[in-house]
C-alpha positions in Angstrom: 77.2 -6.9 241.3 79.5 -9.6 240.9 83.4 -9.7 240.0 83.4 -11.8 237.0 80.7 -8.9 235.6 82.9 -5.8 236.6 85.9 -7.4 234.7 84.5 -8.1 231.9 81.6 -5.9 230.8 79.8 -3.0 232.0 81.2 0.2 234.2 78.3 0.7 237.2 77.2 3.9 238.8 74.1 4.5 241.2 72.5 5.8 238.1 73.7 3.8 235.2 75.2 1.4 233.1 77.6 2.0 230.5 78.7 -1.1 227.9 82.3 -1.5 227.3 82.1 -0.9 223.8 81.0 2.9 224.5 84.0 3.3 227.2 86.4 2.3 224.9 85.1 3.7 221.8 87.1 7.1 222.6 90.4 4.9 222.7 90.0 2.5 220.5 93.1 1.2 218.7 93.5 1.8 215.2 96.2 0.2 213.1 98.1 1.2 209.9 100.1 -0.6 207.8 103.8 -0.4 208.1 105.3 1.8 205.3 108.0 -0.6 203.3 111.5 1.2 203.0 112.5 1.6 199.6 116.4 0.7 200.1 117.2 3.0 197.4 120.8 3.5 197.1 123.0 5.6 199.5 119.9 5.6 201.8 120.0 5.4 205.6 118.3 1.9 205.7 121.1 1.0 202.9 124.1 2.2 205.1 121.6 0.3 208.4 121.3 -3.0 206.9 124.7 -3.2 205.8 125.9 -2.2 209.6 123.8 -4.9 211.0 124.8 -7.6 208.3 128.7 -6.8 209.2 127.7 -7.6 212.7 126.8 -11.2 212.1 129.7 -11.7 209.8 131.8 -14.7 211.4 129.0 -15.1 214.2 127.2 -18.2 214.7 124.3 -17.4 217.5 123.1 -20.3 219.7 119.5 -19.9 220.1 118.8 -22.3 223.4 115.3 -24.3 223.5 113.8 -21.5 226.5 111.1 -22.7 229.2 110.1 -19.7 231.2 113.0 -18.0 232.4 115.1 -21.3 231.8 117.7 -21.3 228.8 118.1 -25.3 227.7 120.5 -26.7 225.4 120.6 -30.9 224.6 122.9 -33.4 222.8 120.9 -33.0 220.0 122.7 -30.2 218.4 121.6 -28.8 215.0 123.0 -26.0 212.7 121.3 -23.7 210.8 123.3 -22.9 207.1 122.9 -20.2 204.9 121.0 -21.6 201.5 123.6 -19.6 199.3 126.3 -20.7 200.8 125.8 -24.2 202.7 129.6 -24.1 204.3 128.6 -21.2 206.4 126.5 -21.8 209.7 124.4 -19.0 211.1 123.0 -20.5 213.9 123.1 -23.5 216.1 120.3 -25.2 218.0 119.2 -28.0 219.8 116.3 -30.5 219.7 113.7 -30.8 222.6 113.1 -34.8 223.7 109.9 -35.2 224.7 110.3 -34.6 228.4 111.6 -31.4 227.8 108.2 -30.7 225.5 106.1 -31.8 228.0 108.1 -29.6 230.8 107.5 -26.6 228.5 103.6 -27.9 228.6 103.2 -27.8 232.1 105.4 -24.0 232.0 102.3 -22.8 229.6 99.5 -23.9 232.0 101.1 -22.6 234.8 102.0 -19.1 233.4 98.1 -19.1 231.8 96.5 -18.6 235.2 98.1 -15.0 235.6 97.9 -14.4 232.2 94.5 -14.8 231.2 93.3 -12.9 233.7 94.7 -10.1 232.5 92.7 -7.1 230.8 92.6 -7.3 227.1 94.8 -3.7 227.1 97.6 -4.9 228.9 98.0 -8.2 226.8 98.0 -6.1 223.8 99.9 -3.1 225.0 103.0 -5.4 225.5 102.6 -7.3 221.9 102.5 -3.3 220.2 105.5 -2.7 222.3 106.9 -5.1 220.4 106.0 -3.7 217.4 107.5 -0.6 217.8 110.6 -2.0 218.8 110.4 -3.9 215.4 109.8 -0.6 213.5 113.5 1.0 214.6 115.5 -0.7 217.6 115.2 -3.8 216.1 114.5 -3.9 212.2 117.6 -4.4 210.9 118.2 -7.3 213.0 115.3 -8.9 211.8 116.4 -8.2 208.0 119.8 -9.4 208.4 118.7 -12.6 210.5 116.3 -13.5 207.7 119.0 -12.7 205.0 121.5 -14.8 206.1 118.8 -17.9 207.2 116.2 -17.6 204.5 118.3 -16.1 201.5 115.7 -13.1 201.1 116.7 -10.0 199.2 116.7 -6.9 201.8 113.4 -5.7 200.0 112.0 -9.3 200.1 113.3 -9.6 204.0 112.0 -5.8 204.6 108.3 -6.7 203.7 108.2 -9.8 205.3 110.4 -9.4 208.7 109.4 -6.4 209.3 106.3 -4.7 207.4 104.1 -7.8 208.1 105.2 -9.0 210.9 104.6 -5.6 212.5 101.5 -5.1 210.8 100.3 -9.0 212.0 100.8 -7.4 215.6 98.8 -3.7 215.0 96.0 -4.9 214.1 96.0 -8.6 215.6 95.1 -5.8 218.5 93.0 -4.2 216.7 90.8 -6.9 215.4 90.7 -8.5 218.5 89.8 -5.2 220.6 87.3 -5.3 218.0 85.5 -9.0 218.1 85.5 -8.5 222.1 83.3 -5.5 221.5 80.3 -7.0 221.2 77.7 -7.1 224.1 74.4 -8.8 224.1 71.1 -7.1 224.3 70.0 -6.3 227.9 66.1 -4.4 226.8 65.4 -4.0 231.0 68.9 -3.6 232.4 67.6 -2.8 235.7 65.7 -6.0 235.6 68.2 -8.1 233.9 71.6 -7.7 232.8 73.6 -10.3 229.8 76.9 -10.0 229.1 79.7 -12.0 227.4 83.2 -12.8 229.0 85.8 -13.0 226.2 88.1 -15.9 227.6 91.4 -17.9 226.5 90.9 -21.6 225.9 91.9 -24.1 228.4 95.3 -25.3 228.0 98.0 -24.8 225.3 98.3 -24.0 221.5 101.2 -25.6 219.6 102.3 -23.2 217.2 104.0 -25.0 213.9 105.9 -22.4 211.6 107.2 -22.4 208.4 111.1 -21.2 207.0 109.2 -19.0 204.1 108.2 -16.0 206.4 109.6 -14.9 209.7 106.4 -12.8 210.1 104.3 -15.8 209.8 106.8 -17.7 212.4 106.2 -14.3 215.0 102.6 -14.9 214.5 101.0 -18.2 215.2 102.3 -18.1 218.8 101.4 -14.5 219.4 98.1 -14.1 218.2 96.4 -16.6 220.4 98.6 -14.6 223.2 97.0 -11.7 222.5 93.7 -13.3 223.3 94.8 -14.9 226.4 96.4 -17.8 225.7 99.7 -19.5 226.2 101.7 -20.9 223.4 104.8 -23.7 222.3 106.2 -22.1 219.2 108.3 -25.0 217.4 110.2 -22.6 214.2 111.4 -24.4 211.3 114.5 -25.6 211.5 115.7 -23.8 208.3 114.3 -20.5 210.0 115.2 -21.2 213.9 117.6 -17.5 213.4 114.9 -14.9 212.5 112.5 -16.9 214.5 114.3 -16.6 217.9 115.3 -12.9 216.8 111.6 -12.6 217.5 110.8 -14.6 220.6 114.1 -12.2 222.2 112.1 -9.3 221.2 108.9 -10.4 222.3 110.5 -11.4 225.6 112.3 -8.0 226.0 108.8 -6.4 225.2 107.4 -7.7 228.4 105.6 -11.4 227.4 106.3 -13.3 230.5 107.8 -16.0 231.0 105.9 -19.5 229.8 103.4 -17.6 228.0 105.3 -18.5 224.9 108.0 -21.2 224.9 110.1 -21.4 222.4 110.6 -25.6 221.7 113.0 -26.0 218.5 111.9 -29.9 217.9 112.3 -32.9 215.3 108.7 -32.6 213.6 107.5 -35.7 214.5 108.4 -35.7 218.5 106.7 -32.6 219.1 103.6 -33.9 216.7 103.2 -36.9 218.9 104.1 -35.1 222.2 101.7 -32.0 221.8 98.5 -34.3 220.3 99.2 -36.6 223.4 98.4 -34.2 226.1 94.6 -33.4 227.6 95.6 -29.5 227.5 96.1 -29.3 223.8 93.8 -26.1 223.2 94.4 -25.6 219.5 97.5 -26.2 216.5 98.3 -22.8 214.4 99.7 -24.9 211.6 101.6 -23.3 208.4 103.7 -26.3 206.3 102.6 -29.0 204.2 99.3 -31.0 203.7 101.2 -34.3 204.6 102.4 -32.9 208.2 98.8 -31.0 208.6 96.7 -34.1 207.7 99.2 -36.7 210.4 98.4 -33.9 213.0 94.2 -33.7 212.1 94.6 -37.7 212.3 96.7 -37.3 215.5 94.2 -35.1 217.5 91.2 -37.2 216.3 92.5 -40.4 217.3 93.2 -38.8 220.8 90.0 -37.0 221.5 88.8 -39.2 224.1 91.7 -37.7 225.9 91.5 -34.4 225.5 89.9 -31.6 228.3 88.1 -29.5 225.1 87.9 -30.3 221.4 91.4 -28.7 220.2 90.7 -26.0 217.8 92.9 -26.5 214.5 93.9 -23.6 212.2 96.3 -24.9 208.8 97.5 -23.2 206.0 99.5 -25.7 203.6 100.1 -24.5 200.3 98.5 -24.3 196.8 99.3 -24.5 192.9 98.6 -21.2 192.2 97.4 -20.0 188.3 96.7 -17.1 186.3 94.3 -17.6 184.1 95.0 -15.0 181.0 92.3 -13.9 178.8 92.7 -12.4 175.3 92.0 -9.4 176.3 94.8 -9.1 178.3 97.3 -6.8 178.9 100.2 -8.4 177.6 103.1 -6.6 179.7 101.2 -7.2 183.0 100.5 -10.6 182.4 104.5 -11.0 181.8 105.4 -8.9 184.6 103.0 -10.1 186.8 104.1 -13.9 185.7 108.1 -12.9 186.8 107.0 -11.3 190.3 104.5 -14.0 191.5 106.8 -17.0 189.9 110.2 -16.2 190.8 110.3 -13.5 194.0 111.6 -15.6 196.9 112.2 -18.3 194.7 108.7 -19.8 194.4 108.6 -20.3 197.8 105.7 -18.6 198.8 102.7 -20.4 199.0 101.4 -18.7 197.2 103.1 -18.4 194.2 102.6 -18.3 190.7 102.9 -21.8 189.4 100.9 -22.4 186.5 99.2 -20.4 183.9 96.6 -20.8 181.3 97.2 -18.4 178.1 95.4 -18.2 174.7 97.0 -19.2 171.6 96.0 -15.5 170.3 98.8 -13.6 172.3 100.9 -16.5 173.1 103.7 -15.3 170.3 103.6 -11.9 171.9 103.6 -13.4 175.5 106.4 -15.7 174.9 108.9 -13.5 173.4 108.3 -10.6 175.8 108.8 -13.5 178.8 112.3 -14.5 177.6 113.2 -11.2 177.4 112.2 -10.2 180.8 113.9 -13.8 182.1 116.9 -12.9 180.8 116.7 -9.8 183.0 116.2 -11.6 186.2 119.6 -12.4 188.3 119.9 -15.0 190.6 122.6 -14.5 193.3 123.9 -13.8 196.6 121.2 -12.2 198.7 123.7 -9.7 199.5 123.8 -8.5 196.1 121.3 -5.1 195.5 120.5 -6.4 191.9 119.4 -10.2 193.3 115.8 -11.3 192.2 116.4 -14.7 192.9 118.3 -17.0 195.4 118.8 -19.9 196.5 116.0 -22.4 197.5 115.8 -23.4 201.6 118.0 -26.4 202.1 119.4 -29.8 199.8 115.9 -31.4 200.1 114.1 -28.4 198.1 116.6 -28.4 196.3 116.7 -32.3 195.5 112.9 -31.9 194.6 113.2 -28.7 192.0 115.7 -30.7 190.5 113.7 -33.8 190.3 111.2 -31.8 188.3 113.7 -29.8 186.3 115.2 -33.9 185.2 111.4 -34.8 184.6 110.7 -31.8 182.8 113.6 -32.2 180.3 112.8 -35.9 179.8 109.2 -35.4 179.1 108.3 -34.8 175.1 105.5 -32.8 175.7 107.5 -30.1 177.8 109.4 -27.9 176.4 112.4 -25.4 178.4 111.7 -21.6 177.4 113.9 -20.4 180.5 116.4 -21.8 182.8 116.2 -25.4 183.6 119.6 -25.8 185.6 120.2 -25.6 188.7 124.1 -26.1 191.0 124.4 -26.9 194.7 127.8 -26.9 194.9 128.1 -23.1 196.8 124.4 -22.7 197.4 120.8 -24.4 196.5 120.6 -22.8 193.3 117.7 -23.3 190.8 117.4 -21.1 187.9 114.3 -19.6 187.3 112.7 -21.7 184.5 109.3 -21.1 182.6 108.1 -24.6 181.0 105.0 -24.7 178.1 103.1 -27.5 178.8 101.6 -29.3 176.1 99.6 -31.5 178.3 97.0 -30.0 181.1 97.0 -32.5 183.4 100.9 -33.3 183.6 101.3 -33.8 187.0 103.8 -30.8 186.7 100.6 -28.4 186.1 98.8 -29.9 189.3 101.7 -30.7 191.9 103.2 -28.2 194.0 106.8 -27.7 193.4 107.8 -24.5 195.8 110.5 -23.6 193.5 110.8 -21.0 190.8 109.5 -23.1 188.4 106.3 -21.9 186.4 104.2 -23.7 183.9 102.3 -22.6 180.9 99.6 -24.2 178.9 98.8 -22.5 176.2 94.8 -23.2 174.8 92.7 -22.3 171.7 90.8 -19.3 172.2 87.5 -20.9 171.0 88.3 -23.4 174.1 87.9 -20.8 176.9 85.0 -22.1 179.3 86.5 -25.8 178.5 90.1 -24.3 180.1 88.0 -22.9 182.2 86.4 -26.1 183.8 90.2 -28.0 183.5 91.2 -25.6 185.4 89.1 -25.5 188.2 89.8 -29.2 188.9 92.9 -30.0 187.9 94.7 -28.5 191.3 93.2 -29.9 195.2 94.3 -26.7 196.1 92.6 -23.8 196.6 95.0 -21.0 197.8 95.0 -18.2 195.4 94.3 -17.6 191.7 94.2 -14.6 189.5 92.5 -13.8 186.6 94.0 -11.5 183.4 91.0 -9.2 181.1 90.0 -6.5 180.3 86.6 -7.6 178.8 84.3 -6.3 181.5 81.8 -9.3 181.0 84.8 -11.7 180.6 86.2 -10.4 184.5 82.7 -10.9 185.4 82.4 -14.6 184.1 85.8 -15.8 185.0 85.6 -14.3 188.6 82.4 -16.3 189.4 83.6 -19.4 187.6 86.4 -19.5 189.7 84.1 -18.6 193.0 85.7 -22.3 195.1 89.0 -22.4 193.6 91.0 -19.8 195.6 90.9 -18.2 199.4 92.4 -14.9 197.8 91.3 -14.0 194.2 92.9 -11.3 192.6 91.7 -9.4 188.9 94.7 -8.2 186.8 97.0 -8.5 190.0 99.5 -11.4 190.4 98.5 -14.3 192.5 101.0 -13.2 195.5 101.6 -9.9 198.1 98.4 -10.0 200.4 98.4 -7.3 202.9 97.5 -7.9 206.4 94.1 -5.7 207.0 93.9 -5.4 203.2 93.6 -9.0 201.9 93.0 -11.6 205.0 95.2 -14.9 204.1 93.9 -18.6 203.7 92.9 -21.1 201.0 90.0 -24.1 201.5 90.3 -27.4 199.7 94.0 -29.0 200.3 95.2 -25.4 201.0 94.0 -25.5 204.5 91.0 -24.3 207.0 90.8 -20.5 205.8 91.2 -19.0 209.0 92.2 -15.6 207.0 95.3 -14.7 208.9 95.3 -10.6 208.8 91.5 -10.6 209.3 89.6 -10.2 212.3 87.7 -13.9 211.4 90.9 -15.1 212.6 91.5 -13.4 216.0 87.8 -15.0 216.8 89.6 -18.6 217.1 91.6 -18.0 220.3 88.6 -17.0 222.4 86.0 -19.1 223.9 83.1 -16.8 224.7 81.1 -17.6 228.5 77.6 -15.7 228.6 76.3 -14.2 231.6 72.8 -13.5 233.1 72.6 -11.2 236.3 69.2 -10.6 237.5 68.2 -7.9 239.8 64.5 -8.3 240.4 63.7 -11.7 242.6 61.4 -14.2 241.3 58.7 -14.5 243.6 56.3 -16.8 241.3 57.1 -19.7 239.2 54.1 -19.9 237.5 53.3 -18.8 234.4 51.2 -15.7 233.4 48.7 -17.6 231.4 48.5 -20.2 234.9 47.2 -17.2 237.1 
């Protein structure tokens, strides 16, 4: 039997074969979610966080560009502020030219050989290494990194840093012990025997992450390394901190050097750099439709180029709604509306952003939002009683503002909360809920990322008409929920909006999917819908080969029907 069939499928004896799937079902990983700590006061992960927040205090960290084993720092010299308080600089960091991409290129496909090659168990046994480092050794570090960079809360930081980003590495493992399971049928082994090889692609993914969520920065490079591949991870410049707090710990782990490089880069260099190379395997992509859509445009233009046809995965936002029904219930419509609208700022993609409510229970709504707005601080991070922050840097902020000025202007919009916003400390926008006379005002269909959420209030005997406006006033299609407790009226609404959401959610609030409970992604504007948390996803970083060993010579080549 040959090598490349004892690696990859069946365990031989004189007597029999076994398929993998039956070895390993005995061992088979099985992952759980991370529990979220509650930070309750005069806890231990109180008293932790605040330890590990006094250790940065006064620190700037310089996190180098690192190729292989080889720490790099350029002229190009950036710092990384904190969004609630500008003056103070967290990090510093340094731009890769071109070369220096293309250096960390040729680092990936040399370090891909060895890595490949090795058994799905090892790869993964070093990535949930990691996560357990994440879970104690290393938590609080993650928190307090993503404090100071991103201006989370520590409950906001706690299930993003650490809950999902350890729960993206679980069952990344799991899912993808999982897809490689599968064997095809062999009816006469001893005659014939088909198997499948569960490879990485050729060449290099490029890894683009986004400031909102560190976990979401920790996994586009290290899910296709589970599988076998080798990655550049570029982190947002507004989240370089957290994000190399991660690549330390994934290199302390036991990922080896070159399998992920981490290549802190001006958007556009490393765009042009990584679509120019024949080894471009694949782009994980989270950011905006503008970026995403120059990259797609980028790789097509290049194909004649390229060794395979690069695989691209992009999530890039949405303009999120609740629709509300009547039949509502009124306080979790309101709550729902302050926790998907305001937590993180807006800045989710996923957040609430517009909402459709009938004139029946608007009275009722209204008042009880005010109230609860009223109720919702905006601070320091470092404050236990912060909802909201400050938004990522002075261009977010210029761009809230923009539509806070339009907002105010505009005759048909009027201010129920907030509306102002200060940069003078930090990038502070207040949390402001607009009613909307008009549907289609571009401030109900354009996505803000800001704690800004608009209301449009319409006659109850109008339903399926809102109904049909709102399935096409947004190109989005990330995630929507619905309000009712009508059983038939949860039943209409649901299938009506079938194509207008990736994640669709029935008396819940547009925002909090789980990895392993709700898989993440959008379709229309909002990206490929991969489903990040799913196994679907794990399925795009391996290029199956099938194989046919035959036992028995062939000693005719005619037919049966020729004899």
């Amino acid at each position: 039997m040959s090598a490349l069939l004892k690696r990859c499928i069946f365990e031989c004896s004189s007597k029999s074969r076994l398929s993998i799937k039956a070895v390993r079902a005995s061992s088979a990983y099985v992952a759980v979610n991370d529990p979220i700590r509650p930070f309750a006061p005069d806890s231990q992960e109180r008293k932790d966080i605040a330890e590990a927040l006094k250790k940065y205090e006064g620190t700037v960290i310089d996190c180098p560009i690192v190729i292989g084993d080889e720490e790099i720092r350029t002229d190009q010299v950036r710092k990384q502020v904190s969004p609630f308080d500008h003056k103070r600089t967290v990090a510093t960091y340094y731009h890769a030219t071109p070369d220096l991409i293309q250096k960390a290129i040729d680092s990936n496909l040399k370090a891909r050989v060895e890595w490949e090659k090795r058994p799905l168990k090892e790869r993964s046994a070093i990535f949930l290494r990691a996560a357990d480092m994440m879970v104690e050794k290393k938590r609080m570090d993650l928190l307090a990194t993503t404090m100071l960079g991103q201006a989370k809360t520590v409950y906001q930081a706690e299930i993003d840093a650490s809950c999902e980003l350890i729960d993206f590495l679980r069952f990344n493992v799991m899912f993808g012990e999982k897809i490689t399971s599968y064997q095809p049928l062999s009816p006469t082994p001893e005659v014939t025997l088909n198997s499948i090889s569960y490879r990485g692609l050729e060449g290099f993914w490029a890894a683009v992450c986004p400031f909102n969520f560190t976990a979401i920065g920790g996994n586009l490079p290290s899910a296709p390394a589970i599988m076998g591949n080798v990655a550049l991870w570029k982190p947002s410049d507004t989240a370089v901190l957290s994000n190399y707090t991660v690549f330390k710990i994934y290199r302390e782990a036991g990922v080896p050097p070159g399998v992920i490089n981490f290549i802190p880069a001006d958007g556009p260099v490393f765009g042009d750099t990584v679509t120019a190379s024949p080894h471009l395997a694949g782009i994980n992509f989270t950011g905006s439709v503008g970026t995403f859509k120059t990259l797609w445009k980028q790789v097509g233009n290049n194909l004649d180029t390229y060794i395979n046809y690069p695989r691209l995965i992009g999530e890039t936002g949405g303009k999120n709604m609740h629709f509300v029904h009547s039949s509502a219930n009124v306080d979790s419509v309101v709550n729902n509306i302050i926790r998907s609208g305001f937590e993180f700022n807006g800045q989710k993609c996923s957040a609430c952003s517009r909402v459709y409510i009938p004139q029946s229970i608007w009275s009722e709504v209204k008042a009880k939002l005010i109230e609860e707005a009223k109720n919702v601080k905006m601070g320091s991070p470092m404050d236990k009683d912060t909802f909201v922050t400050a938004v990522i840097d002075d261009k977010s902020f210029a761009r809230n503002k923009n539509y806070l000025d339009y907002a105010k202007s505009n005759q048909n919009i009027t201010i129920l909360t907030g509306g102002n916003c200060d940069d003078s400390v930090g990038y502070f926008v207040e949390p402001t809920i607009l009613e909307v006379k008009d549907p289609k005002d571009k401030i109900m269909n354009e996505e803000i990322f800001g704690p800004i959420v608009s209301i449009h209030v319409y006659p109850d005997n109008q339903l399926m008409e809102t109904v049909t406006l709102a399935q096409t006033t947004s190109p989005f299609a990330l995630t929507a929920a619905i309000f009712a407790e009508d059983e038939d009226v949860k039943a209409k609404l649901s299938e009506a909006f079938r194509y207008c959401a990736g994640n669709f959610y029935i008396n819940d609030k547009s925002t909090g999917s789980v990895v392993g409970q709700q898989p993440f992604g959008g379709a229309r504007l909002s990206g490929t819908n991969d489903k990040a948390g799913g196994p679907l996803y794990m399925a795009k970083f391996i290029t199956p080969l099938s194989i046919k060993e035959t036992f028995v010579p062939l000693n005719n080549w005619r037919y049966p029907c020729m004899e």
